[in-house]
C-alpha positions, 0 to 999 in steps of 0.5 A, a space after each residue: 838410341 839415337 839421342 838423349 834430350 831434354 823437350 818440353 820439361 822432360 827428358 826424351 829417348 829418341 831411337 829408330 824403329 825396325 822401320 827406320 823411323 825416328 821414334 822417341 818416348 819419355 825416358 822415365 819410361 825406360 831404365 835410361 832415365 832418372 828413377 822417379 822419385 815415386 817411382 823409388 819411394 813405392 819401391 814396387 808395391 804401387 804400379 801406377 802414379 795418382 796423376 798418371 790415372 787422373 790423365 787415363 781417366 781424363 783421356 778416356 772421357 775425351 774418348 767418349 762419343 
């Protein structure tokens, strides 16, 4: 890890790929972040979060050819 940061409202990873170049993800991705609040509350029954598979489905539409 390279650096922890918060950018654009959520809190970024930041680290170097096998490449060396400088990658980041969002940390609610990793175990380094906060636990999501849903995240928590699912306590594992639920591997998916509502307004996650509404970005999927609206991401898949702009797909469309």
């Amino acid at each position: 890890m390279v650096d922890f940061r918060q950018s654009w409202g959520e809190n970024w990873l930041y680290f170097h790929d096998d490449a060396g170049l400088l990658i980041s993800v969002r940390a609610r991705w990793t175990d380094v972040g906060e636990v999501d609040p849903f995240v928590k509350v699912a306590a594992g029954r639920s591997h998916f979060r509502a307004a996650d598979l509404v970005g999927l489905v609206e991401l898949i539409r702009g797909l469309k050819v």
